[in-house]
C-alpha positions, 0 to 999 in steps of 0.5 A: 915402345909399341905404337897404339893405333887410334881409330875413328870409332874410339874417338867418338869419346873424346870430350862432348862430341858428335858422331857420324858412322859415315866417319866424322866426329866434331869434337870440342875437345882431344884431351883424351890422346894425351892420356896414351903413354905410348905413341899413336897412329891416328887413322883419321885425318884431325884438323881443330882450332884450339880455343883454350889452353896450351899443347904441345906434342911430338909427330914423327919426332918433331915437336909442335906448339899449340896456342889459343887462335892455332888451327891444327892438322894432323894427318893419318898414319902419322905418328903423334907422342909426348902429348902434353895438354894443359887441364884447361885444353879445349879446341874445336876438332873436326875428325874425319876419316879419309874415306868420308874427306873424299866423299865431299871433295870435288876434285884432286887438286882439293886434296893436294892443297890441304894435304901439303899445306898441312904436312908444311904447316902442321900449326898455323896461327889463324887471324880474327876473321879466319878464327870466326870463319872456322867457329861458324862452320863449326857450329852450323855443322854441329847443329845439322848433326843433331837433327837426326830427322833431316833426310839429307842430313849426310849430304848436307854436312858434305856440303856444309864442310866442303863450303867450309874447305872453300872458305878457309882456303884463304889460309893456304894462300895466306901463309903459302905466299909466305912459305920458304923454298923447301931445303930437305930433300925427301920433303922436296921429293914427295911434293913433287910427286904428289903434284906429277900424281896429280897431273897424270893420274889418269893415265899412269899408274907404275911407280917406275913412271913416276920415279923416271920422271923425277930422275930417280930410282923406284927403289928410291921412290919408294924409299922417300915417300914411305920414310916421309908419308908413311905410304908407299907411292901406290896407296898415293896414286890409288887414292888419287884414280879412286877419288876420281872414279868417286866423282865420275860415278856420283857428279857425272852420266858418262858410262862405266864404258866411257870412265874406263877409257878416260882413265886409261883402264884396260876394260870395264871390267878391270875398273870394276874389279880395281873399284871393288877392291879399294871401295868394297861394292862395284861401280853399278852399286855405288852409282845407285847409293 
């Protein structure tokens, strides 16, 4: 059966929501992804507390349960099928497309904590306090969406959502304390290169350097993190020296000159034309906005 891809625009539909073409939605219902018959590709990253109802559905085959106080995840290009949703479903989402996540994040090491938290624990069963904490950011962040007057209406829900980050981070460390020692391998593999990335995306960038210093292959490499992602190793290190070129440029003065050589580029002009071809505009121009 052919896999339907969802994108971001076609979300705004879904239940009584707010949209912002920069790329968020808040949304207090999803119910229409269950009305798909066939498989789905979210491009979109979905974190939402259900508040009502029960779900359950299938990502990458594997099958996930959905109660009242369960926060969720589901990461873009995942595959997401079999979605069952109860007639009194309701869940308070947050949709946000990857580009508009790394926008508000501050640095690499946010990425890769929600990332692997949420790829180890798609469903997590929030305490009263942290289910109060996520209602309040919620409805703060909606409530700054409807004020389309406010001049800095965008930067504000940035702010609001990254504070949010912040303070639902108890999560992570909560349940992490509580984590078993990954058994598959594949699993084991792609955290490991997702933190080694994080360490050295600075400097390196060739996948065969990745792959030497797990102790295998690039073809392997390659293989793994594709089969476990469905990303290959370069769309992951892109992602990584994009964000960061992102915050030098917005957070710092430092030169383009200077950028270039901390993050190991040849010239200045090789990191404009890789900035251009991931982000679209040139460093100069995203400086400016």
């Amino acid at each position: 059966m052919a896999i339907k891809d969802i994108h971001l625009e076609e979300a705004c539909h879904y239940g009584h929501a707010q949209y912002m073409t920069e790329g968020l939605i808040l949304a207090d219902s999803i119910n229409n992804l269950s009305q798909h018959p066939q498989p789905v590709r979210l491009n979109f990253i979905v974190m939402a507390l259900c508040e009502e109802g029960h779900a359950k559905y299938t990502i990458d085959t594997r099958e996930l349960h959905v109660n009242p106080g369960d926060l969720f995840f589901i990461s873009e290009h995942h595959i997401v099928d079999k979605i069952v949703a109860s007639p009194n479903f309701k869940c308070l989402s947050i949709l946000v497309s990857t580009k508009f996540y790394h926008g508000f994040v501050q640095n690499v090491q946010n990425v890769s904590s929600l990332l692997l938290f949420s790829r180890n624990n798609p469903v997590v069963a929030l305490t009263q306090e942290e289910i109060e904490v996520y209602k309040n950011f919620y409805q703060l962040i909606w409530k700054k969406m409807e004020n389309h007057e406010h001049h800095f209406r965008t930067d504000l829900v940035k702010t609001l959502l990254l504070a949010m980050f912040y303070d639902m981070s108890n999560v992570i460390l909560r349940v992490g304390k509580k984590q078993p020692e990954k058994t598959r391998r594949g699993d084991t593999i792609f955290e490991k290169f997702i933190r080694l990335v994080e360490e050295n995306y600075r400097t390196e960038r060739r996948v065969s350097w990745y792959a030497d210093k797990l102790g295998i292959s690039g073809k392997y490499l390659s293989e793994v993190i594709k089969q476990v992602s469905h990303r290959t190793p370069n769309h992951w290190i892109d992602d990584y020296v994009v964000l960061e070129l992102r915050v030098q440029l917005k957070n710092t003065t430092k030169s383009i000159h200077d950028i270039a050589q901390e993050l190991n580029f040849a010239n200045q002009s090789f990191l404009g034309k890789y900035f251009k071809e991931h982000v679209g505009i040139s460093p100069t121009e995203f400086r400016k906005q």
